[in-house]
C-alpha positions as CSV (number, residue, x, y, z in Angstrom):
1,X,-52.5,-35.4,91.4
2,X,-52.3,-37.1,88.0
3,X,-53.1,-40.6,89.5
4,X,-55.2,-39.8,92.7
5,X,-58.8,-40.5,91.9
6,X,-61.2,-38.2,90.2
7,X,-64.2,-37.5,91.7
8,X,-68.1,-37.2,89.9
9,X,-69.5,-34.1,90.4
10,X,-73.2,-33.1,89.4
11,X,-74.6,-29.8,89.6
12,X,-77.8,-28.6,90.6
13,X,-79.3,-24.9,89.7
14,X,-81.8,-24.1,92.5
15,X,-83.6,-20.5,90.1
16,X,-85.5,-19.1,93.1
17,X,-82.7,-18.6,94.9
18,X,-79.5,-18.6,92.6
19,X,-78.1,-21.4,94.7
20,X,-75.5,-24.0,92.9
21,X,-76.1,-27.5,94.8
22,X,-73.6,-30.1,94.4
23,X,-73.3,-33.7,94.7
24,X,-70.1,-35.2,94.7
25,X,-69.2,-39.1,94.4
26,X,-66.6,-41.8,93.9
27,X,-67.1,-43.6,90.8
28,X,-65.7,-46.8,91.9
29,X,-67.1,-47.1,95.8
30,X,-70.7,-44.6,94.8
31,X,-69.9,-42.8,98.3
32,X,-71.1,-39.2,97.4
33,X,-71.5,-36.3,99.8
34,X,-74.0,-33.5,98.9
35,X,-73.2,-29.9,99.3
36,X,-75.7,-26.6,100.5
37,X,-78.7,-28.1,99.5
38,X,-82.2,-26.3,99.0
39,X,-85.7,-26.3,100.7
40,X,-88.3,-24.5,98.4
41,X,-89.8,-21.9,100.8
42,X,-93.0,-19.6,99.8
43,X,-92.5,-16.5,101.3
44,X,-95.6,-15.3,100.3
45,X,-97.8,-18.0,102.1
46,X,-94.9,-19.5,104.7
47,X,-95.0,-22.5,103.3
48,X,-92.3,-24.9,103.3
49,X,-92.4,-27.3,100.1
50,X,-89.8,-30.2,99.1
51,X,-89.4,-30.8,95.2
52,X,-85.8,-29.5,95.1
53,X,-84.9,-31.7,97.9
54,X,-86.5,-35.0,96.4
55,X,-85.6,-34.1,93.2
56,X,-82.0,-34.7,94.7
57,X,-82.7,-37.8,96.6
58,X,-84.2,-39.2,93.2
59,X,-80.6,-38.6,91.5
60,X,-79.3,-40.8,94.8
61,X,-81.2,-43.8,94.1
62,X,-81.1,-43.5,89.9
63,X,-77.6,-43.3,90.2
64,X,-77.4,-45.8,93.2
65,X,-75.7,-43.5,95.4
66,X,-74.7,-43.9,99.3
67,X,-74.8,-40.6,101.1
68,X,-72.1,-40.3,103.7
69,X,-72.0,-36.6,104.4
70,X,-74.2,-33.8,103.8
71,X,-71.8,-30.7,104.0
72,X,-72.7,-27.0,104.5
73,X,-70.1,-24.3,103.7
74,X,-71.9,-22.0,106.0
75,X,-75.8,-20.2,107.5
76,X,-76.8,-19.3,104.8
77,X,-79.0,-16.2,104.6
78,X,-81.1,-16.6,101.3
79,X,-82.4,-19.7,101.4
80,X,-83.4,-22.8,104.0
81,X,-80.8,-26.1,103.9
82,X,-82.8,-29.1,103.6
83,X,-80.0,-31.0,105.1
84,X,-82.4,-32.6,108.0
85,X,-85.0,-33.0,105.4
86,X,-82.7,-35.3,103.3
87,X,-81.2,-37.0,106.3
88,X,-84.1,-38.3,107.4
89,X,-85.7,-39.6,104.3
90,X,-82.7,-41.0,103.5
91,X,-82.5,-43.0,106.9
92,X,-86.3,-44.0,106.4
93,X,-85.3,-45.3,103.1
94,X,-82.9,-47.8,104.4
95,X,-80.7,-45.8,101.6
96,X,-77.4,-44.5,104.2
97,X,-77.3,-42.3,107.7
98,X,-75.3,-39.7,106.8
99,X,-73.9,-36.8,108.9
100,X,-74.7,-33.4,108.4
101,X,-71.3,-31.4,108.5
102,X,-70.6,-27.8,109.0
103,X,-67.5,-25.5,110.0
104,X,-66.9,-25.6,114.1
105,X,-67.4,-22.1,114.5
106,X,-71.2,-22.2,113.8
107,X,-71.6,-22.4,117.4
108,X,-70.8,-18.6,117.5
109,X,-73.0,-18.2,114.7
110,X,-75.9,-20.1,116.5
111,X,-75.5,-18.3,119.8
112,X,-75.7,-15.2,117.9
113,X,-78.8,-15.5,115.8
114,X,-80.6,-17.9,118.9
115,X,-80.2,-14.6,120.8
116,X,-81.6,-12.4,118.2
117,X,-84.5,-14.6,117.6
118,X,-85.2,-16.2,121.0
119,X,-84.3,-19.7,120.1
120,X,-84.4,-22.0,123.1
121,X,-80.9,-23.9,123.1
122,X,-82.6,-27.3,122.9
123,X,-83.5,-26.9,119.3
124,X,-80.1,-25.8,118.0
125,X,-77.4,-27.7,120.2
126,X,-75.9,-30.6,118.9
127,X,-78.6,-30.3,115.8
128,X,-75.3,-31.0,113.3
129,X,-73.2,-34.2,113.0
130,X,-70.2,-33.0,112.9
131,X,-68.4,-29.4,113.4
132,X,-65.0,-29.1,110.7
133,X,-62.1,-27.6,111.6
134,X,-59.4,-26.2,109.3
135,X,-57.1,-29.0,107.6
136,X,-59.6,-31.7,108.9
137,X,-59.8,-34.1,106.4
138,X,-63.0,-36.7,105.6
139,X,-62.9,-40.2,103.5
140,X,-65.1,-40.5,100.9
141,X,-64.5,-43.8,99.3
142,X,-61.5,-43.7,97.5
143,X,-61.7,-39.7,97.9
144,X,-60.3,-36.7,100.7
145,X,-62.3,-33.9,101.5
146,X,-60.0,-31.4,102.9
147,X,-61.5,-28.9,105.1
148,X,-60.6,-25.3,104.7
149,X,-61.7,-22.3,107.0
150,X,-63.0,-19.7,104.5
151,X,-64.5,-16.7,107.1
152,X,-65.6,-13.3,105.9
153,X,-68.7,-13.5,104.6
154,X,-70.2,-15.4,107.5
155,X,-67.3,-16.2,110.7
156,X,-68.4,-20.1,109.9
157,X,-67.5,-20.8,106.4
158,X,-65.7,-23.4,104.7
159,X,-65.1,-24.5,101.8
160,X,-64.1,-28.3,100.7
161,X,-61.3,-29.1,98.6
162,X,-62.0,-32.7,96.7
163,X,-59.2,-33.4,94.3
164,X,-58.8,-30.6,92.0
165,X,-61.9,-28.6,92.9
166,X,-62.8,-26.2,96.0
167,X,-66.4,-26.5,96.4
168,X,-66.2,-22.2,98.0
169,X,-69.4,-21.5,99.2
170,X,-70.0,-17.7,99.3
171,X,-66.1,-17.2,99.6
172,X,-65.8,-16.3,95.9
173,X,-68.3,-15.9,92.8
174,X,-68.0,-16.0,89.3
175,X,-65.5,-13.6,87.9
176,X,-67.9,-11.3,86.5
177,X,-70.2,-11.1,89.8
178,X,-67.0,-10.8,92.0
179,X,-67.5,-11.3,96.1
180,X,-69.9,-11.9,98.7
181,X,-70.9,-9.2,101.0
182,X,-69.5,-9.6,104.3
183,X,-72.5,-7.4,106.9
184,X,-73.9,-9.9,108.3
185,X,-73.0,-9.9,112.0
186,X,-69.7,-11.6,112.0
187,X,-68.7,-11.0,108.6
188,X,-65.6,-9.2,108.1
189,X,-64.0,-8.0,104.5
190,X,-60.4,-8.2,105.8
191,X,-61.3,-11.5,106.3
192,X,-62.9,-12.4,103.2
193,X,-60.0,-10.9,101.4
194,X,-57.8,-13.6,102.8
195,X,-60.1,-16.3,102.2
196,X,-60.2,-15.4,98.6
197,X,-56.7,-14.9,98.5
198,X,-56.1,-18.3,99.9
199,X,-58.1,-19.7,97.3
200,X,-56.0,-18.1,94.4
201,X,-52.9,-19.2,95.6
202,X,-54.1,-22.9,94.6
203,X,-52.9,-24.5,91.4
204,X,-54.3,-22.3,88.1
205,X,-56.1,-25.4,87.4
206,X,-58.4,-25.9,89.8
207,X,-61.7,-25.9,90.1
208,X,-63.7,-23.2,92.3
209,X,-67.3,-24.3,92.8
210,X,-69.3,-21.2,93.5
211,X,-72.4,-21.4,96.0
212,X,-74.4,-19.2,93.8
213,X,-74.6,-17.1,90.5
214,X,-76.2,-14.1,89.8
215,X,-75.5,-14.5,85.8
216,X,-75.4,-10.8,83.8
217,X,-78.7,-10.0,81.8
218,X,-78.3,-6.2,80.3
219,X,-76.1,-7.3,77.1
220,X,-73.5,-8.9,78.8
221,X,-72.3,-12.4,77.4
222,X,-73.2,-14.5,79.8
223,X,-76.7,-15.3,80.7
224,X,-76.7,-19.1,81.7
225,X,-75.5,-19.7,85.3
226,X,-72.3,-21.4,85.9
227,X,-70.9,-23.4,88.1
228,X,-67.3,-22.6,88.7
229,X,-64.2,-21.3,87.4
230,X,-60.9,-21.7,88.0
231,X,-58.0,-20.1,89.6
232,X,-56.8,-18.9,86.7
233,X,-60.0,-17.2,85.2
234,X,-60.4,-16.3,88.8
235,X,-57.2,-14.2,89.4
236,X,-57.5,-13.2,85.6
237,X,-61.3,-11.3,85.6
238,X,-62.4,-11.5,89.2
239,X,-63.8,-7.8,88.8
240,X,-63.5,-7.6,93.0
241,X,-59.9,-9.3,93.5
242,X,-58.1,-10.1,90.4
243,X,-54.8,-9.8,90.4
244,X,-53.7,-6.4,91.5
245,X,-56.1,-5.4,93.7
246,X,-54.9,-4.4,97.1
247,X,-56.2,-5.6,100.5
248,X,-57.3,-1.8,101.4
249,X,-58.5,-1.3,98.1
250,X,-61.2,-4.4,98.2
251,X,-62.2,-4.0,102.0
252,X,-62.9,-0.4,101.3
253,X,-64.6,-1.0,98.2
254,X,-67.0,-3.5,100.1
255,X,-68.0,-1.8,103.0
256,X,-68.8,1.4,101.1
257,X,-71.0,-1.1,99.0
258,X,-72.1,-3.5,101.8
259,X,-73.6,-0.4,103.2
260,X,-75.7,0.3,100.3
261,X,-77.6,-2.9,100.5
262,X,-80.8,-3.9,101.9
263,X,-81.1,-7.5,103.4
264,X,-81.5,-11.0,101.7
265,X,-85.6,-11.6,101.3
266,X,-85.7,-14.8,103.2
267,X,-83.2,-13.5,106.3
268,X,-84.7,-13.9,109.1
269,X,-86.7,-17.0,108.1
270,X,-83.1,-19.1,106.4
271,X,-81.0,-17.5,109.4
272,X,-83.8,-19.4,112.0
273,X,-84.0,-22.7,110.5
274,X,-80.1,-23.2,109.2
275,X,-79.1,-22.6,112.9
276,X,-81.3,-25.7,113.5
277,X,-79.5,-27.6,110.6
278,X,-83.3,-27.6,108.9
279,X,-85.0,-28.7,111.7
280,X,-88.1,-27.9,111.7
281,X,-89.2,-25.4,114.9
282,X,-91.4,-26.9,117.6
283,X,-94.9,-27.2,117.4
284,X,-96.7,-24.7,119.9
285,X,-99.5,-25.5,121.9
286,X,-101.7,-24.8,119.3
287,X,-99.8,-26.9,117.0
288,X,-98.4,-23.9,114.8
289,X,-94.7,-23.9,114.1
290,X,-93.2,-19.9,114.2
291,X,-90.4,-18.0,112.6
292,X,-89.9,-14.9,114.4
293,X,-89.8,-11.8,111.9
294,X,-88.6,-8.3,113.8
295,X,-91.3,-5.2,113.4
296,X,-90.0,-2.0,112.0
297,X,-92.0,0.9,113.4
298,X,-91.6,4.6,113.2
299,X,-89.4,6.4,115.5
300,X,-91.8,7.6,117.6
301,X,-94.0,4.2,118.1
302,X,-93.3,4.6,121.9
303,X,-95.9,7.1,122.1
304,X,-98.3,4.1,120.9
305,X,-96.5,0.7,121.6
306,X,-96.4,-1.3,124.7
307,X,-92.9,-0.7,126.0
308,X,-90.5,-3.1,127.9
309,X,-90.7,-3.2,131.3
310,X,-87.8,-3.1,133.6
């Protein structure tokens, strides 16, 4: 490991949504892959905005970078990937094509949420470059990207492992924020318990990126995000699986609080367009694009609502 070559890693706090962005590159060849990347999206208005995006394509061409791979650890369900986005301006540029990379099982994932939210199968199928699979490795330059299956929070996730550093995704937080929660549909805490476990059985010295942090603010220590920690600190003060902590212990622990929690405030709008890879929706005849939002009514709304037919 000593002589293997060290990758450049830059990180990127997105503060709307907590999100750590990464972009990774090999000093020598300036190959660089960029990791869970972030659309600005106004709730508020449903407007769809690109400063965080360009601000990361500017760092490309200051620091003369060729894109081969924009990778996603998972759907995410807080904020909207602006991995099509940076694809294409990219390719417009005359700058690199890269692919846009995501674990093989978001197929289950996309048949899932396409289902939930009436997505016609044109506008999600085949919409990513290339679909991982455990132990699949990628050349970056002079660099790996090892591929590791990471499921729990969402069935899909992976995380990658470039030299000394596992760029987790949701799979583990900070030590002081803990775990992901694991209710979306698919998610499993048994599963995510592995994952995480599989993650502290690397070397004490690695690395381990988070995909976001949710840093303290009521007298804690900490109030400046961070970007990783490493196994070590992880199996240490991890305050849902540090060392010690049983299997039944944690899953119990997060379902009781998984149950407690109402649902990310961009969900149904990240879940929609991440299935597309950031794609935008098609236009309708009256050249509107849609996100489709479910209605919560009263129990008895039958008595006043236009019911299904059948």
């Amino acid at each position: 490991m000593a002589n293997a070559p060290q990758p450049e890693i830059h990180t990127v706090f997105e503060p709307k949504t907590s999100t750590w962005q990464y972009m990774v590159a090999d000093p020598v060849t300036k190959d660089a892959a960029i990791i869970d990347s972030v659309l600005d999206y106004d709730i508020a208005t449903s407007t769809i905005t690109t400063l965080s995006a360009d601000n990361l394509i500017h760092f490309v061409k200051q620091q003369n970078y060729k894109i081969i791979f924009i990778l996603e650890t998972h759907v995410h369900a807080d904020h909207l990937t602006a991995s099509k986005y940076i694809q294409q301006t990219l390719i417009r540029a005359g700058y690199s094509n890269p692919q846009i990379c995501i674990g093989k099982r978001i197929e289950q994932v996309q048949h899932t949420f396409a289902t939930k939210y009436g997505i016609d199968k044109a506008e999600y199928v085949g919409v990513f470059d290339k679909l991982l699979d455990d132990g699949e490795r990628l050349s970056l330059g002079s660099l790996e990207i090892e591929i590791l299956h990471l499921p729990g929070h969402t069935p899909d996730h992976v995380g990658y492992v470039i030299g000394p550093n596992v760029f987790t995704g949701d799979s583990l937080f900070l030590p002081d924020v803990g775990s992901a929660r694991c209710d979306f549909p698919g998610g499993d805490a048994t599963a995510l318990f592995k994952s995480m476990s599989r993650l502290l059985s690397l070397p004490p010295g690695f690395r381990l990126y988070s995909g976001h942090d949710y840093p303290p603010n009521q007298g804690e220590e900490r109030k400046e995000p961070r970007a990783f920690a490493t196994v070590a600190e992880q199996r240490e003060k991890n305050k849902h699986v540090h060392d010690g902590v049983s299997m039944n212990e944690f899953v119990q622990w997060r379902t009781q609080r998984d149950a407690t929690l109402g649902e990310p405030r961009l969900l149904h709008q990240a879940l929609q367009f991440n299935i597309r890879a950031g794609q935008l929706p098609a236009v309708s005849d009256h050249g509107h694009r849609f996100f489709h939002v479910p209605l919560k009514v009263p129990e008895d709304a039958w008595t006043w609502g236009v019911e299904t037919q059948g």
